[in-house]
C-alpha positions as CSV (number, residue, x, y, z in Angstrom):
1,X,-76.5,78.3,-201.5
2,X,-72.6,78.6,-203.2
3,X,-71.6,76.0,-205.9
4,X,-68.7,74.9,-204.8
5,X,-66.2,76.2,-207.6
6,X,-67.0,80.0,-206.2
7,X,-66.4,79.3,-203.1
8,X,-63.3,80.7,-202.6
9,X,-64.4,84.2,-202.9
10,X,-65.9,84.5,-199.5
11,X,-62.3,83.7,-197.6
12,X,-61.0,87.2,-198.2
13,X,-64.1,88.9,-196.0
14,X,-63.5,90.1,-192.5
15,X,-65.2,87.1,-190.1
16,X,-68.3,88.6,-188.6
17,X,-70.5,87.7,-185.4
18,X,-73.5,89.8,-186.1
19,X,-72.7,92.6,-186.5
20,X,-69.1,92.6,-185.0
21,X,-65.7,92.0,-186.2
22,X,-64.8,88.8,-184.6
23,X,-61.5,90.0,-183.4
24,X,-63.5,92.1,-180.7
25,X,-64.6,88.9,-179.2
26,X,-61.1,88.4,-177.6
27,X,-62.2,91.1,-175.2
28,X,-65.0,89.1,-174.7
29,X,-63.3,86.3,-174.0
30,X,-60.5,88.3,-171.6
31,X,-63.4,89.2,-169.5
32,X,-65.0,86.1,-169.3
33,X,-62.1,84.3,-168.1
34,X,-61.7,87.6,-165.4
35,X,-64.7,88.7,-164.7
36,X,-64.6,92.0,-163.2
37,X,-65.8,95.7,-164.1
38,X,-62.6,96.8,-165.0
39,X,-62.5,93.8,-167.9
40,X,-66.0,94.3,-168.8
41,X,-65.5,97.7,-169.4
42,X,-62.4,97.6,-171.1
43,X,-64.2,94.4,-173.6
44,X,-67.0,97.1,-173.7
45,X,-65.0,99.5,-175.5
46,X,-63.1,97.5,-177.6
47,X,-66.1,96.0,-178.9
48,X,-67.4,99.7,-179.3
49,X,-63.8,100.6,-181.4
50,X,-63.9,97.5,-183.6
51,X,-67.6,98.9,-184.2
52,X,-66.7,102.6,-185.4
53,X,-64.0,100.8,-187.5
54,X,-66.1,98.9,-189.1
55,X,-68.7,102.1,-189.7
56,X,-65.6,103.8,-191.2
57,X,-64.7,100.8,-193.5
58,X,-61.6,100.6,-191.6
59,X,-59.9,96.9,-191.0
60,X,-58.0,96.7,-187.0
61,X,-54.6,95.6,-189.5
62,X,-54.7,98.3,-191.7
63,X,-55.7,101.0,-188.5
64,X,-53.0,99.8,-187.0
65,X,-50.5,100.7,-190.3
66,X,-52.1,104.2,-190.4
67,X,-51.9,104.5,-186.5
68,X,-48.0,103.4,-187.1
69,X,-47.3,105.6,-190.3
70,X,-48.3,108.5,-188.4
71,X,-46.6,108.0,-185.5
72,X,-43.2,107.4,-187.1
73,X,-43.4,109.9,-190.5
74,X,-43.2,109.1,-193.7
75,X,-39.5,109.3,-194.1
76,X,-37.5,105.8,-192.7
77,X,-34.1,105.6,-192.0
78,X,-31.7,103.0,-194.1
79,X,-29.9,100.2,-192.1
80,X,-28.0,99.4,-195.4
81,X,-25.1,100.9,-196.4
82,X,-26.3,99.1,-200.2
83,X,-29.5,101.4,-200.6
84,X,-27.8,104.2,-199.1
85,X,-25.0,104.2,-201.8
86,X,-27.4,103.5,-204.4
87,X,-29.7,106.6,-203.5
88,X,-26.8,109.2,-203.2
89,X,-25.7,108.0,-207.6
């Protein structure tokens, strides 16, 4: 199907089962190693989030920056007294 020398431009696409991002199958795996309603449920709508990301075009790493960024602001404190000598010249 793929020569060899192009390969490598499949290895930056999200890994797909179907179609699901393959980081909801941990969930899967959770409840199959506890198998109760609670963990089937839970799998259930994990699989359903990874799902609606995926609709929106949305990666779980990036979500998880956005999620962070607007939880914390935009403005971040500085730990260095370096850069924040160099920002009051």
């Amino acid at each position: 199907m793929y020569s060899t020398s192009v390969m490598w431009r499949d290895t930056a696409r999200p890994v797909r089962i179907g179609f699901l991002d393959a980081r909801a199958a941990a969930g899967a795996f959770v409840w199959l190693l506890h198998m109760s309603w609670p963990t089937f449920w839970l799998s259930l709508f994990l699989a359903a989030g990874f799902v609606a990301l995926g609709h929106f075009g949305i990666t779980p790493p990036a979500f998880l920056r956005s999620l962070r960024f607007a939880l914390a602001g935009s403005e971040r404190p500085c730990f260095s007294l370096y850069q924040e000598r160099r920002r009051q010249r």
